[in-house]
Backbone as CSV, one residue per row, in Angstrom:
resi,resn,N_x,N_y,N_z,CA_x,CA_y,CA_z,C_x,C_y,C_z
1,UNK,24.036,0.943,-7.652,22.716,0.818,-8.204,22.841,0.446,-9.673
2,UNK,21.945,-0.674,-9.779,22.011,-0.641,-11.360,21.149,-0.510,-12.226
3,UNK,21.566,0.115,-13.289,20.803,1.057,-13.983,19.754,0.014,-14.984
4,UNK,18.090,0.953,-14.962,17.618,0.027,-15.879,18.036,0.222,-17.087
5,UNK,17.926,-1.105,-18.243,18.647,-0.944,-19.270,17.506,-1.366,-20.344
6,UNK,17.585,-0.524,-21.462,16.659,-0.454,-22.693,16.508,-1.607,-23.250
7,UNK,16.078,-2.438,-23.902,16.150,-3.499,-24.929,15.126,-3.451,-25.572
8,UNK,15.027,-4.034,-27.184,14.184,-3.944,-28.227,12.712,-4.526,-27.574
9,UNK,12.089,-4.795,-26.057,11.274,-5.167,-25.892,10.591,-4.242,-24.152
10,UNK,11.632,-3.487,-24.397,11.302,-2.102,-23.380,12.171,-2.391,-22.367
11,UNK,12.379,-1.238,-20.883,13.185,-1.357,-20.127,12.943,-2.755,-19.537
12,UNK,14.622,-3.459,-18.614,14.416,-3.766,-17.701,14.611,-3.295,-16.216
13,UNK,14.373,-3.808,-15.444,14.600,-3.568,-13.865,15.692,-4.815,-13.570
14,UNK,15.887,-4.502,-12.155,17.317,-4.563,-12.097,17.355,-6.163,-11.638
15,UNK,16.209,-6.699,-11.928,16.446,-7.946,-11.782,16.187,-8.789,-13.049
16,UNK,16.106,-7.520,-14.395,16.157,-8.239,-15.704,14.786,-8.417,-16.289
17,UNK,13.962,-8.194,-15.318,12.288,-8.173,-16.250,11.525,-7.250,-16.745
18,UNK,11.319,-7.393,-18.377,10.586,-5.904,-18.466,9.707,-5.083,-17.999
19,UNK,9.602,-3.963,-18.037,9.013,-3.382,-17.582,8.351,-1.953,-18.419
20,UNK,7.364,-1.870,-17.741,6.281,-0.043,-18.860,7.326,0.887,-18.548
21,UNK,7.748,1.678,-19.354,8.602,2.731,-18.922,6.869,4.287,-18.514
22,UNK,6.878,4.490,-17.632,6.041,5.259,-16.664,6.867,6.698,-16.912
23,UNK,5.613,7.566,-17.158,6.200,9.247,-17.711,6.833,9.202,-16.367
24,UNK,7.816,10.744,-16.059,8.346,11.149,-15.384,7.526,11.236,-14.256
25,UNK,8.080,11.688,-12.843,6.844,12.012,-12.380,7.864,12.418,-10.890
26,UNK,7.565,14.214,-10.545,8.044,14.868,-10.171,7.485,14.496,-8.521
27,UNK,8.014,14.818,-7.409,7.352,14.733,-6.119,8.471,16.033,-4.939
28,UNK,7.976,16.389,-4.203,8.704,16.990,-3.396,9.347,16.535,-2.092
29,UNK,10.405,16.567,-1.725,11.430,15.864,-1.294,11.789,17.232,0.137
30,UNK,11.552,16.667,1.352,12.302,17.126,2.428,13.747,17.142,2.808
31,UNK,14.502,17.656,3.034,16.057,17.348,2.951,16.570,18.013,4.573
32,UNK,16.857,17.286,5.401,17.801,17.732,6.778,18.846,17.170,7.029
33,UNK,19.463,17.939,7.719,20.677,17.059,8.523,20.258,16.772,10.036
34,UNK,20.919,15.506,10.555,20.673,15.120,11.860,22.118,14.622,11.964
35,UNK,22.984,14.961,13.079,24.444,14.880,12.868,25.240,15.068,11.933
36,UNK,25.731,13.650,11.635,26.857,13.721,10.342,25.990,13.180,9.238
37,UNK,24.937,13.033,9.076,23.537,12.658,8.545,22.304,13.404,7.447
38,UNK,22.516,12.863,6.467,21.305,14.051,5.750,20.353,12.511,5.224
39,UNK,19.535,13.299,6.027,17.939,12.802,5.341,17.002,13.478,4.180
40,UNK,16.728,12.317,3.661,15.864,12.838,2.843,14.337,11.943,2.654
41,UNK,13.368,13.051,2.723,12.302,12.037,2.719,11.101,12.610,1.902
42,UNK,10.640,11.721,1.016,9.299,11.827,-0.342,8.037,12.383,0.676
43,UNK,7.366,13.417,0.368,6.692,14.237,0.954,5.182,13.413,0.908
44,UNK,4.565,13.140,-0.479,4.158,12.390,-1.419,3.398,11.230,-0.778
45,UNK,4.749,10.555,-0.948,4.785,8.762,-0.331,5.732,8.664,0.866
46,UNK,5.440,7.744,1.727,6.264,7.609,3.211,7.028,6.535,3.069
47,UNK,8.060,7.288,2.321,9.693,6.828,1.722,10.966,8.014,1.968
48,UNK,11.090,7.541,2.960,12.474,8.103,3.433,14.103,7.545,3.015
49,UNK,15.484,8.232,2.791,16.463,7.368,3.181,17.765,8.357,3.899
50,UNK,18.665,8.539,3.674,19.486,8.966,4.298,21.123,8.837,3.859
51,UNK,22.046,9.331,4.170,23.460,9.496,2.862,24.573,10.647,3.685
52,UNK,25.395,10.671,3.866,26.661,11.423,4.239,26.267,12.618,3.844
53,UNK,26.358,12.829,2.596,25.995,13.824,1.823,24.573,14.371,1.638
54,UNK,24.168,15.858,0.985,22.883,15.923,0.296,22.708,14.867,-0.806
55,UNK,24.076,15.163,-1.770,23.647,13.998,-3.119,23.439,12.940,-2.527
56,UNK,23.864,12.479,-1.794,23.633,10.474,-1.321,22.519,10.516,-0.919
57,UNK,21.856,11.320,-0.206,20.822,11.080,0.430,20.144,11.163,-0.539
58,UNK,19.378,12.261,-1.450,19.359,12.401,-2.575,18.586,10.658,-3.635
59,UNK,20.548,10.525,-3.704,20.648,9.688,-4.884,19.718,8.248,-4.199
60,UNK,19.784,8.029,-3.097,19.565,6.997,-1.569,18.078,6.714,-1.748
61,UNK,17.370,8.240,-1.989,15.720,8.208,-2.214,15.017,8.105,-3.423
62,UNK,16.298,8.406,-4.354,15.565,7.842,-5.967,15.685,6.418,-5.762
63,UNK,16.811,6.115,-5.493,16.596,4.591,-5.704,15.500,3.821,-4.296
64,UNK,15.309,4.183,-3.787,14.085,3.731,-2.667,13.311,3.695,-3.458
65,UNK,12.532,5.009,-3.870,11.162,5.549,-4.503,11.339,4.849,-6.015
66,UNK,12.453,4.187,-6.494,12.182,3.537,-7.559,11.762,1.871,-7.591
67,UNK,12.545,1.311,-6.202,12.183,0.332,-5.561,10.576,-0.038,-5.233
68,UNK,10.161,0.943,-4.543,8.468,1.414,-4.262,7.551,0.851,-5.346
69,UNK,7.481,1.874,-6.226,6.654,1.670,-7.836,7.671,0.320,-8.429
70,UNK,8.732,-0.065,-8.166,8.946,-1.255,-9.350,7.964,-2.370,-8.631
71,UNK,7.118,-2.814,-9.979,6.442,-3.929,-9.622,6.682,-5.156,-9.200
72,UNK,5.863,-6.103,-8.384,6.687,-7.285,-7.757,6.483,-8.166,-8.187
73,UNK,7.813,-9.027,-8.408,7.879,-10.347,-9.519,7.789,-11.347,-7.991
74,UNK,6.880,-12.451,-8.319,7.074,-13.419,-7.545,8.312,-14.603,-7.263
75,UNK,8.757,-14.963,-6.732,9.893,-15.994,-7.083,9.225,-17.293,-6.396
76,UNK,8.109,-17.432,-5.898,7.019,-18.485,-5.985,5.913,-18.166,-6.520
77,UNK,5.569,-18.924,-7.664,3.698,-18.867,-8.233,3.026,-19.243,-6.650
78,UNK,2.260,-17.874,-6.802,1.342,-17.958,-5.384,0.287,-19.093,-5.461
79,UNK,0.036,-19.757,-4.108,-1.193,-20.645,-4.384,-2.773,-20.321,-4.260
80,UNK,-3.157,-20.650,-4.929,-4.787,-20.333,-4.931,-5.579,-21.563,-3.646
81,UNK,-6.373,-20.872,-2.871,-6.851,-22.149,-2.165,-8.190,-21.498,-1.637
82,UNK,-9.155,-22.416,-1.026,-10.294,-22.073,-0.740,-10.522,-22.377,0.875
83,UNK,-11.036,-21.184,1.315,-11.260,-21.541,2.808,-12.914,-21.617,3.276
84,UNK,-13.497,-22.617,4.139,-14.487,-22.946,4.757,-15.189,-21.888,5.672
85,UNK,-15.906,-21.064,5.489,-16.188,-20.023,6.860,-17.296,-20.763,7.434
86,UNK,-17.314,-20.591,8.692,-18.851,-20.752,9.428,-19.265,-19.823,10.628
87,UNK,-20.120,-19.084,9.620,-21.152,-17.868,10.672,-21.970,-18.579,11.952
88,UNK,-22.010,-17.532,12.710,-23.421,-17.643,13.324,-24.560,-17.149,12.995
């Protein structure tokens, strides 16, 4: 995972574009095992992931739930267009 990184014009995300750094913001987290398997899943928001370990699983759902809230950069300018309706 890579980490967001500070610059004189605020964080980026991990694809390099700035971003609001957003207060903390605490949520409660379910944690099981299912086999050799630990899940973990955001109580909150319906964001789950899963990890060998507690920490992986853990570490598995910060980075999901950070994925979630990071905002989405387009890699096409969307098109604007107008459509025709006809009622009865």
């Amino acid at each position: 995972m890579r980490p967001l990184v500070n610059n004189h014009m605020g964080l980026l995300n991990r694809k390099g574009h700035t971003m609001k750094q957003a207060p903390p913001r605490k949520v409660k987290v379910y944690l099981w095992q299912e086999c050799d398997w630990w899940v973990a899943q955001c109580l909150e928001i319906d964001v789950a992931s899963q990890g060998r370990t507690e920490d992986e699983a853990l570490t598995n759902l910060r980075e999901a739930l950070e994925l979630y809230f990071e905002e989405p950069v387009p890699t096409v300018f969307p098109q604007v267009r107008t459509l025709e309706l006809a009622f009865a």
